[in-house]
LUMZABA-129246 format. One line per field, with one value per residue: residue number from 1; z, y, x of N, C-alpha, C in turn. Coordinates in Angstrom, 2 decimals. Each point is the difference from the previous one (the first is absolute). Layout:
<rs>
pos c(NUM,...) .
n.pz c(Z,...) .
n.py c(Y,...) .
n.px c(X,...) .
ca.pz c(Z,...) .
ca.py c(Y,...) .
ca.px c(X,...) .
c.pz c(Z,...) .
c.py c(Y,...) .
c.px c(X,...) .
</rs>
This chain:
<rs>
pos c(1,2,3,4,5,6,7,8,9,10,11,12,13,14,15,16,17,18,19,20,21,22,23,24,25,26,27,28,29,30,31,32,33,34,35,36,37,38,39,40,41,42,43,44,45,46,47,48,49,50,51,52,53,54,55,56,57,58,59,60,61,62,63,64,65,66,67,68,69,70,71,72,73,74,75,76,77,78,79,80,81,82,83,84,85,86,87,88,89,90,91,92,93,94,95,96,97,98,99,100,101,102,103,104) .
n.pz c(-37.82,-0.08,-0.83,-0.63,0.08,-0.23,1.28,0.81,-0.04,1.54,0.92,0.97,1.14,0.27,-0.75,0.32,0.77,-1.42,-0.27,0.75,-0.30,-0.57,0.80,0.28,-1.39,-0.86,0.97,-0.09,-1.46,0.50,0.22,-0.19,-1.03,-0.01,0.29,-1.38,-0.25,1.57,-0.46,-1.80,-0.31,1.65,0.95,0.42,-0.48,-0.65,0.17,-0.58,-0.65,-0.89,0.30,0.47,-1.31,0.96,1.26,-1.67,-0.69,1.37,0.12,-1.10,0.60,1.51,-0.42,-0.60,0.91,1.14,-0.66,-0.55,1.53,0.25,-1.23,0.62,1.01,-1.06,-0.60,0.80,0.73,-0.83,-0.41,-0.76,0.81,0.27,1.49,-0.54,-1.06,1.14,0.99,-0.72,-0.38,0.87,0.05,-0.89,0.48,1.15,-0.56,-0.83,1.02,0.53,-0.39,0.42,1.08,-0.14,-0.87,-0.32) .
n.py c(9.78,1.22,-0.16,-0.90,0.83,0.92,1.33,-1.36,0.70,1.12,-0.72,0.68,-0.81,-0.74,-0.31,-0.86,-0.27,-0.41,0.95,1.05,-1.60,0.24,0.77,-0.43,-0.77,1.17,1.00,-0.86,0.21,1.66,-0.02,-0.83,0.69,1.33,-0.52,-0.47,0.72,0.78,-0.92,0.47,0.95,0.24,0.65,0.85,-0.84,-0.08,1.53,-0.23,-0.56,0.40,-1.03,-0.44,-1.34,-0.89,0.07,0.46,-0.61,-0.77,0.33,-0.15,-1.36,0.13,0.17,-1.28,-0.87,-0.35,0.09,-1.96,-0.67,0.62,-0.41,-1.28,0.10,0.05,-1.13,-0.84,0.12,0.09,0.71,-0.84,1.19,0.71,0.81,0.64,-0.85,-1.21,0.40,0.19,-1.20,-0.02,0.84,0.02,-0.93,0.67,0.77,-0.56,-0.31,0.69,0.65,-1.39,0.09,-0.37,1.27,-0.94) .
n.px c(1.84,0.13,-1.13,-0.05,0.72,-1.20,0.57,0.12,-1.73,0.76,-0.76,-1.11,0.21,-0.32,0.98,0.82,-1.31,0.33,0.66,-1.30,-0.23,-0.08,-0.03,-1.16,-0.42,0.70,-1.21,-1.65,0.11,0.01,-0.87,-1.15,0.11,-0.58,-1.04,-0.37,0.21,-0.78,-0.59,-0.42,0.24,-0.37,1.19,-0.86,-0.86,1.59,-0.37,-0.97,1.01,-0.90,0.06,-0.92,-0.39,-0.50,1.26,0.19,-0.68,-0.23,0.67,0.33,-0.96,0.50,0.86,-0.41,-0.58,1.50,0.76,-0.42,0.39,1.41,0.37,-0.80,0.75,0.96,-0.83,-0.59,0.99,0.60,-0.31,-0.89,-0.46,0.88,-0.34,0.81,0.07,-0.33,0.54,1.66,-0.86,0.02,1.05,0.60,-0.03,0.70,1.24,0.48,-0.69,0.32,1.01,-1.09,-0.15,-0.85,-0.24,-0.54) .
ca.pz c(1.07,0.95,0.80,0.89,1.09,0.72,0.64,0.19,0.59,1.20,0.72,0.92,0.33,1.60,0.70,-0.88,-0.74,0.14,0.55,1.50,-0.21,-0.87,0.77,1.50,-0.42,-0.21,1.67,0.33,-0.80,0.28,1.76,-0.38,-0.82,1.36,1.52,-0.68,0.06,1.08,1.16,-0.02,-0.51,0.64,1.18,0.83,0.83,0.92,1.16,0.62,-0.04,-1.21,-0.80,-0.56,-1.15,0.82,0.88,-0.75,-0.49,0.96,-0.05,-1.48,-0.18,1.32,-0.48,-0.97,0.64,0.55,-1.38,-0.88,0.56,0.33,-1.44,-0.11,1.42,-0.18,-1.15,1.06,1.11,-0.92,-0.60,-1.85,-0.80,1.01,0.66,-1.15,-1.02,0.60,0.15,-1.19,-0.75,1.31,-0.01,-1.36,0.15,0.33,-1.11,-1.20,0.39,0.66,-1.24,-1.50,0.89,-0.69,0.83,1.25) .
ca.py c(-0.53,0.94,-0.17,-1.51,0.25,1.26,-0.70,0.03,1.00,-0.82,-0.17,-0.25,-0.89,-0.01,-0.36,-0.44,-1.39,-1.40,0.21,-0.42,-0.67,-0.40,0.99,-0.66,-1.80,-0.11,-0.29,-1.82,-0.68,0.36,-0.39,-1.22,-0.43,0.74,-1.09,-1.04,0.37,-0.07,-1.49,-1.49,0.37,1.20,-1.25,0.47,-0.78,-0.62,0.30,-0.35,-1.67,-0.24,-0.62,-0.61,0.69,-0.08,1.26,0.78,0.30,0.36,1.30,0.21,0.43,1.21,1.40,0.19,0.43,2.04,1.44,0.58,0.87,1.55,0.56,0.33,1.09,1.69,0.51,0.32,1.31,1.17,0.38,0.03,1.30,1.09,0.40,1.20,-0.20,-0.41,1.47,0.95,-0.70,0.25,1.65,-0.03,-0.53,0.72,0.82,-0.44,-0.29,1.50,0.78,-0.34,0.17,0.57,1.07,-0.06) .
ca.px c(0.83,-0.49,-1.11,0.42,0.64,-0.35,-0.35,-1.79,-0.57,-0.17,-0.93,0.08,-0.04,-0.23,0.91,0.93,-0.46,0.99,1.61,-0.29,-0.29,1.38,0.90,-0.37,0.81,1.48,0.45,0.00,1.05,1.13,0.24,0.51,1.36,1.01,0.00,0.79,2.10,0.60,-0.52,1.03,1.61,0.68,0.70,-0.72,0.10,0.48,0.47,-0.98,0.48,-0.54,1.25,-0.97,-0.74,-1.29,0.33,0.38,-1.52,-0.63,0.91,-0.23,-1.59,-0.44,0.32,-0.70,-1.30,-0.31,0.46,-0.91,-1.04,0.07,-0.16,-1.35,-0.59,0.33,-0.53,-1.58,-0.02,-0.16,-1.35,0.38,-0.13,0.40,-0.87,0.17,-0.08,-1.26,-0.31,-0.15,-0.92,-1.41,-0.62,-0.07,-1.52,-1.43,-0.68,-0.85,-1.05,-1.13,-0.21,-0.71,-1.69,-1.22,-0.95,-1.53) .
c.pz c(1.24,0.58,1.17,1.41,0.73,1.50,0.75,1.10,1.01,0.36,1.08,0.76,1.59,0.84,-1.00,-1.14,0.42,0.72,1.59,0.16,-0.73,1.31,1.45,-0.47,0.67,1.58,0.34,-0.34,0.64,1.84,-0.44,-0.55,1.42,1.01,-0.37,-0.31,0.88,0.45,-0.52,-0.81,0.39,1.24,0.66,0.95,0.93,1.13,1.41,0.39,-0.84,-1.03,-1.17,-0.72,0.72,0.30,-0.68,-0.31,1.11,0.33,-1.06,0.09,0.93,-0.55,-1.21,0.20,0.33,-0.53,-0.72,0.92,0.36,-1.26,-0.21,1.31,-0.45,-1.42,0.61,0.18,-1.06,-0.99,-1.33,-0.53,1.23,0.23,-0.44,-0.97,-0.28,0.08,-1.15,-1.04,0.66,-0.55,-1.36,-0.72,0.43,-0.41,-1.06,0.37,0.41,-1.49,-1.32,0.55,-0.84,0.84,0.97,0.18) .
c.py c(0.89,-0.08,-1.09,-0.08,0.89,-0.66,0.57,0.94,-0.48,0.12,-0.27,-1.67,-0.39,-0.90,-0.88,-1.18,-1.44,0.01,-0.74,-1.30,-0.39,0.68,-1.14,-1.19,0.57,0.08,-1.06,-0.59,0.28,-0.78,-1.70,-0.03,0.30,-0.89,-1.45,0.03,0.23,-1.06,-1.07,0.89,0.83,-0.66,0.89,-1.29,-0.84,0.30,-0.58,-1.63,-0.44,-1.06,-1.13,0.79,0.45,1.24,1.36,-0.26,0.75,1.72,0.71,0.32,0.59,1.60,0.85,0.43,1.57,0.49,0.73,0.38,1.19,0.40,0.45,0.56,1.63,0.16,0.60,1.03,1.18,0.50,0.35,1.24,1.04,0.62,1.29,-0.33,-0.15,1.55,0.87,-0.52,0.05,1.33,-0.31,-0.53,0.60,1.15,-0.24,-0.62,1.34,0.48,-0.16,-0.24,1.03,1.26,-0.09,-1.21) .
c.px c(-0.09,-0.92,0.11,0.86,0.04,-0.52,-1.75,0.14,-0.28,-1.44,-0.20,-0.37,-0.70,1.51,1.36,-0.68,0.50,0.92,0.32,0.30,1.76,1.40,-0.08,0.51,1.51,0.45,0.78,1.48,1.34,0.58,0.48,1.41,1.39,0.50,0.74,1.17,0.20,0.19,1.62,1.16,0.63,0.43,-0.84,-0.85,0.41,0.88,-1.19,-0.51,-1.30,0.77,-1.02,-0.89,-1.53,-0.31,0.11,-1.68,-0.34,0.27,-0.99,-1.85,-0.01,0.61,-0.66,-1.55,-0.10,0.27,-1.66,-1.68,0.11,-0.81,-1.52,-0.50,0.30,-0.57,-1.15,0.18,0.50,-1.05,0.51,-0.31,0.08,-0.82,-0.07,-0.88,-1.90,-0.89,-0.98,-0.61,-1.24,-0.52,-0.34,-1.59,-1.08,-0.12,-0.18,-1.69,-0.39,0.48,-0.56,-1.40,-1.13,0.08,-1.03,-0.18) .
</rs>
């Protein structure tokens, strides 16, 4: 039984994997859902005379657009591996490449 539940030996990776992918759906999921209770079960609209179901979609797909285009203008514009990080794999590489160079 011990054995069986020992835990596994970490390893190294080039990044989260799936997860990535599973973390960006729950984004999506999260803005939509977000924006859908704003639209139809909050009086926030109707300070804005939003009184119609039309007028509430309409609301609902334009906010929705920009949210999720900021989402993908600051995914762009941020860099999936830090200019540190980039760096310090750069060097790393290039010594493991000169310190295994033939004698002659």
């Amino acid at each position: 039984m011990l054995e069986s539940t020992r835990r596994v030996k970490p390893s190294l990776t080039d990044g989260i994997g799936a997860w990535a992918g599973v973390i960006n759906g729950l984004a999506y999921l999260g803005v939509v859902t977000n924006l859908l209770i704003l639209a139809f079960t909050s009086s926030f609209l109707d300070a804005f005379q939003f009184n119609e179901t039309s007028q509430r979609i309409g609301f609902f797909v334009f906010v929705e657009h920009l949210v999720l285009f900021l989402k993908l203008a600051i995914d762009w514009a941020s860099p999936d591996i830090p200019a540190n990080v980039r760096k310090s794999v750069a060097r790393d590489d290039w010594l493991a490449k000169s310190s295994f160079k033939a004698p002659f």
